[in-house]
SEKEMAR-668490 format. One line per field, with one value per residue (C-alpha): residue in three letters; z, y, x; residue number from 1. Coordinates in steps of 0.02 Angstrom, whole numbers, plus 50000, padded with zeros to 5 digits. Example, Ala and Ser with C-alpha at 12.3 -4.5 7.8 and 13.67 -1.06 7.14 Angstrom:
resn <- [ALA,SER]
Z <- [50390,50357]
Y <- [49775,49947]
X <- [50615,50684]
resi <- [1,2]
END
This chain:
resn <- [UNK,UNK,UNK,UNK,UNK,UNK,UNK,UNK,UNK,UNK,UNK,UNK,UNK,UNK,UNK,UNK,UNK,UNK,UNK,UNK,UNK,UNK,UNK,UNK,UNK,UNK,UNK,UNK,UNK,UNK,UNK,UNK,UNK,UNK,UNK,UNK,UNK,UNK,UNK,UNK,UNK,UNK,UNK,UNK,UNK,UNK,UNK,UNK,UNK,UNK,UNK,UNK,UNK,UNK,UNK,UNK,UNK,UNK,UNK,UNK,UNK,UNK,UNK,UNK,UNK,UNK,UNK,UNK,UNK,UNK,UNK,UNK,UNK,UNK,UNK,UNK,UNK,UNK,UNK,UNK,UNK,UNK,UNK,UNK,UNK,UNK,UNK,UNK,UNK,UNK,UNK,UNK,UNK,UNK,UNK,UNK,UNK,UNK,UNK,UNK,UNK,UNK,UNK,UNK,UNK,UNK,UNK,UNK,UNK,UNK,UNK,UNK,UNK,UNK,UNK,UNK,UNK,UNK,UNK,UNK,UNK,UNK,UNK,UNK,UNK,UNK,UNK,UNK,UNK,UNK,UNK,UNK,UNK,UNK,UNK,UNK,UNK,UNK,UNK,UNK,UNK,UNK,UNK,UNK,UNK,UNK,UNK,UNK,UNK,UNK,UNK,UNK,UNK,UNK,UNK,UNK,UNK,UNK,UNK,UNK,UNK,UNK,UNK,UNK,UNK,UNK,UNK,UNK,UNK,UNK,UNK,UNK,UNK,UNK,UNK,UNK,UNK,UNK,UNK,UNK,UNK,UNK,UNK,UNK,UNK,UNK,UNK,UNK,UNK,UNK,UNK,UNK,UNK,UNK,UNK,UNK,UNK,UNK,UNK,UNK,UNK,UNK,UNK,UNK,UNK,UNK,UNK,UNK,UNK,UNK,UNK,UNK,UNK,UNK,UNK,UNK,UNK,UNK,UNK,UNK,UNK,UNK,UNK,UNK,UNK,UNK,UNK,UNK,UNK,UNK,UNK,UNK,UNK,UNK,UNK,UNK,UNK,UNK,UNK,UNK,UNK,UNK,UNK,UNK,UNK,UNK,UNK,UNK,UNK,UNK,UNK,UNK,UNK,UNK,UNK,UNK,UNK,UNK,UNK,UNK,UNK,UNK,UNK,UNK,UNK,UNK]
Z <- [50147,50058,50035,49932,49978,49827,49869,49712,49705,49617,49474,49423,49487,49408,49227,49155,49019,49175,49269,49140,49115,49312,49318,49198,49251,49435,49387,49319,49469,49563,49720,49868,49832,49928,49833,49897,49849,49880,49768,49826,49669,49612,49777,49772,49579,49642,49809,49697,49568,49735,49824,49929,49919,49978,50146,50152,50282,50246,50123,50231,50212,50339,50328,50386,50375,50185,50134,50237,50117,49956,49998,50056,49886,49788,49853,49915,49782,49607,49616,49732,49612,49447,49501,49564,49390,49292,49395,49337,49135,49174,49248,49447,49568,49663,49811,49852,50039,50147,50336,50381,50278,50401,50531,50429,50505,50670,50699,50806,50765,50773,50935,50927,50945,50848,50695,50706,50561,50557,50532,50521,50579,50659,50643,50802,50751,50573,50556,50488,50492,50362,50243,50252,50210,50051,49993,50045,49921,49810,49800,49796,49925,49875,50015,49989,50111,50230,50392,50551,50709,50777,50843,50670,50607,50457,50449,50319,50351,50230,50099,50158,50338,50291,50185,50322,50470,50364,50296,50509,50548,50435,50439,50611,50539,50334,50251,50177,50059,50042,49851,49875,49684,49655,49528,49542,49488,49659,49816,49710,49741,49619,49624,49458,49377,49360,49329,49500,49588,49732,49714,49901,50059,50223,50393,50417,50232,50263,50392,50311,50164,50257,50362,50187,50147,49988,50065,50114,50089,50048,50024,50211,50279,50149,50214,50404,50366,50258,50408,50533,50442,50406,50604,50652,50528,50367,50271,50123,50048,49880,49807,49632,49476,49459,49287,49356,49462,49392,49370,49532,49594,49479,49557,49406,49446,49455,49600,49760,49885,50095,50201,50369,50309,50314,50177,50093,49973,49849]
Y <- [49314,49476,49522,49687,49737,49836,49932,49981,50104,50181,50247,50086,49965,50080,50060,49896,49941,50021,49848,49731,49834,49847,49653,49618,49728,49648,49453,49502,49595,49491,49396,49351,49483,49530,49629,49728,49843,49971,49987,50143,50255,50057,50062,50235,50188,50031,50111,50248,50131,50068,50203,50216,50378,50391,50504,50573,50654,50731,50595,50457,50354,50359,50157,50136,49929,49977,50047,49881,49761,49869,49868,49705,49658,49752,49758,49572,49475,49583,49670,49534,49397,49491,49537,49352,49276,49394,49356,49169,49207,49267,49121,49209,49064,49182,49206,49322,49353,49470,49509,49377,49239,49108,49271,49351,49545,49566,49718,49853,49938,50150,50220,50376,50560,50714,50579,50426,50325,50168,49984,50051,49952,50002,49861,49773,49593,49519,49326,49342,49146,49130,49248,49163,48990,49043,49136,48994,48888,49045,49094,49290,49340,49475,49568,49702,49812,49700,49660,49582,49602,49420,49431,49395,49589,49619,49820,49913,49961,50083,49996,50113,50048,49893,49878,49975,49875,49726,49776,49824,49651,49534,49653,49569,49428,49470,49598,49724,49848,49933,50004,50136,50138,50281,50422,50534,50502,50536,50656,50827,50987,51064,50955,51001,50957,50770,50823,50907,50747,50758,50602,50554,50631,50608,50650,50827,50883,50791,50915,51061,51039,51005,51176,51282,51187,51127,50929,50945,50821,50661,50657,50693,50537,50434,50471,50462,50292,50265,50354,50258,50090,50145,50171,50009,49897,49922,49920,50061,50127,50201,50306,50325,50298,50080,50092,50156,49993,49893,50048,50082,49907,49898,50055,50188,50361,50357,50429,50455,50331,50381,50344,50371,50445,50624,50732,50896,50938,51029]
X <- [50755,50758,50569,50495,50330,50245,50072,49978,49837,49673,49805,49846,49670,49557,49605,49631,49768,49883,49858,49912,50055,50104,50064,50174,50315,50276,50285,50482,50514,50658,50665,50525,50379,50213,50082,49968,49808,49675,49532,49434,49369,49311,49213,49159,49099,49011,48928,48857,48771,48689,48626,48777,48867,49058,49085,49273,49349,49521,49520,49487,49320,49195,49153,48956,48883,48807,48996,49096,48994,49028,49210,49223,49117,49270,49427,49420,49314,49327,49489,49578,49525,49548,49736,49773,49688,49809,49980,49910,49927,50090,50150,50149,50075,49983,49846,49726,49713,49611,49664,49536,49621,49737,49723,49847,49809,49724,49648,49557,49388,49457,49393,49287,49359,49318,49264,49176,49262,49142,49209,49411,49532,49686,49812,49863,49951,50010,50030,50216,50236,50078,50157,50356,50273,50183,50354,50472,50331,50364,50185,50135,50015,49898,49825,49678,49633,49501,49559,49458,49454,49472,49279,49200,49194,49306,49362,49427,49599,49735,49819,49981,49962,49930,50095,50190,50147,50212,50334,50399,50319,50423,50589,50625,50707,50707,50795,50641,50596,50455,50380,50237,50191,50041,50008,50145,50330,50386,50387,50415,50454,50324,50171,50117,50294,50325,50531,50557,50562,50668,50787,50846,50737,50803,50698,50759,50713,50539,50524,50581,50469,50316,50363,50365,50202,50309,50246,50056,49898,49896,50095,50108,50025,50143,50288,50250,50231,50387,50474,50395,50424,50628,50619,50571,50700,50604,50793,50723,50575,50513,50391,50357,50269,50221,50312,50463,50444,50578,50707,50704,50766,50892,50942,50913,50860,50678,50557,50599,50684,50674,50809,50888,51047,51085,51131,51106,50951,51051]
resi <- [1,2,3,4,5,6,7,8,9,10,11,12,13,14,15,16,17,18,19,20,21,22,23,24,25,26,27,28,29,30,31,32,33,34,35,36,37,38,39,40,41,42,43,44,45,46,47,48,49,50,51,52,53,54,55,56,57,58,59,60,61,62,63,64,65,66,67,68,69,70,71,72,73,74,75,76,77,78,79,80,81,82,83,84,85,86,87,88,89,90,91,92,93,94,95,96,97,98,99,100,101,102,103,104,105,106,107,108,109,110,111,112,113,114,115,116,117,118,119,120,121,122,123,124,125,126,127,128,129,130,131,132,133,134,135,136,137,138,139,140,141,142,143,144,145,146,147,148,149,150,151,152,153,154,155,156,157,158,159,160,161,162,163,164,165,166,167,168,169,170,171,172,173,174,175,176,177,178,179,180,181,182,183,184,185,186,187,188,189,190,191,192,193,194,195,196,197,198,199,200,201,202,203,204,205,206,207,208,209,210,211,212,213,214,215,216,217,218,219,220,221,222,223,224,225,226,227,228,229,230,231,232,233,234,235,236,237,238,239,240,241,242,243,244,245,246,247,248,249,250,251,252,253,254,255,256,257,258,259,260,261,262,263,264,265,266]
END
């Protein structure tokens, strides 16, 4: 099978207008597809309302009992089940899945160094068989970010993990590519200028960039894992705006695809 893996963020979740639009660009997207989503600004939104204020570190949320119910509450019932209800209308048989769900992603509680990260999980095992039945019955499964840990705790675990890891876990006998869809039209070299995307980006320029501090923050962890995933068979990955979606799989210029291959910047 040739499978595309599209992870969707707080750009598009958190404002209903942007999600019809991405939903409807996604049910004409072509071929065997696997959806999957964050939800965190929702959280942070909710949590607040409830006395529960958001703890970041480097971006990362520190996930205490009161914050694991307020995700689980969002990402996995609201979000999960609003997405799933919309793919319906547009004729996309579709199913809303956490981790937990037919043991579809195993994982570890985060051990404890410098920063004790609460209920995280780290992903150790995904049930590959689970999600190649539902596409051969071409049915999208639409994974949030909950996973569990096999011992009755669910965790919550990075959407970009989560869709990396699978994306390396079904590429062992399927043909995958992997969409990282979020608010910027693509790895650029001027942050602030949407037209300086850089088209191709190979390892070595990854490197480069991040040396002149040209790549920094949240970009960085992004591509580690579209590196790590084109290491371990992942066939290609994107990054990009989600209405540049459909573009970039019919192969127009638009964002920013990673591959292996080497060539020049300029």
């Amino acid at each position: 099978m040739n499978i595309s893996i599209i992870k969707i963020g707080g750009n598009v979740i958190d404002f209903p207008e942007k999600l019809d639009e991405f939903l409807f660009l996604f049910s004409r997207f072509p071929g065997k597809k696997i959806l999957i989503h964050g939800g965190g600004v929702l959280a942070s939104k909710f949590g607040e309302s409830m006395g529960v204020m958001p703890e970041m570190v480097d971006g990362r949320r520190i996930t205490d009992k009161d914050t694991l119910d307020i995700v689980t509450m969002v990402y996995a019932g609201l979000i999960n089940k609003q997405i799933v209800a919309k793919l319906q209308k547009l004729k996309q048989n579709a199913l809303g899945l956490t981790g937990a769900d037919g043991n579809l992603i195993q994982s570890k509680k985060r051990p404890v160094k410098k920063i004790d990260y609460g209920f995280v999980g780290d992903i150790k095992a995904v049930n590959t068989d689970l999600l190649e039945s539902l596409l051969e019955k071409d049915i999208v499964p639409v994974i949030c970010a909950i996973t569990h840990d096999k011992k009755g705790q669910l965790l919550n675990t990075n959407a970009d993990s989560i869709s990396s890891e699978i994306a390396v876990a079904m590429s062992s006998k399927h043909t995958v590519n992997l969409y990282y869809c979020f608010n910027k039209a693509g790895v650029l070299i001027d942050e602030k200028n949407d037209e300086s995307i850089i088209p191709l980006i190979n390892e070595e320029i990854y490197k480069e960039l991040k040396n002149e501090q040209v790549i920094h923050s949240g970009m960085i962890p992004k591509l580690d894992n579209a590196f790590a995933a084109l290491h371990k068979g992942v066939n290609h990955v994107w990054i990009g705006k989600a209405e540049n979606l459909l573009l970039a799989v019919k192969g127009k210029v638009s964002g920013t695809n990673i591959e292996n291959h080497k060539y020049d910047l300029y």
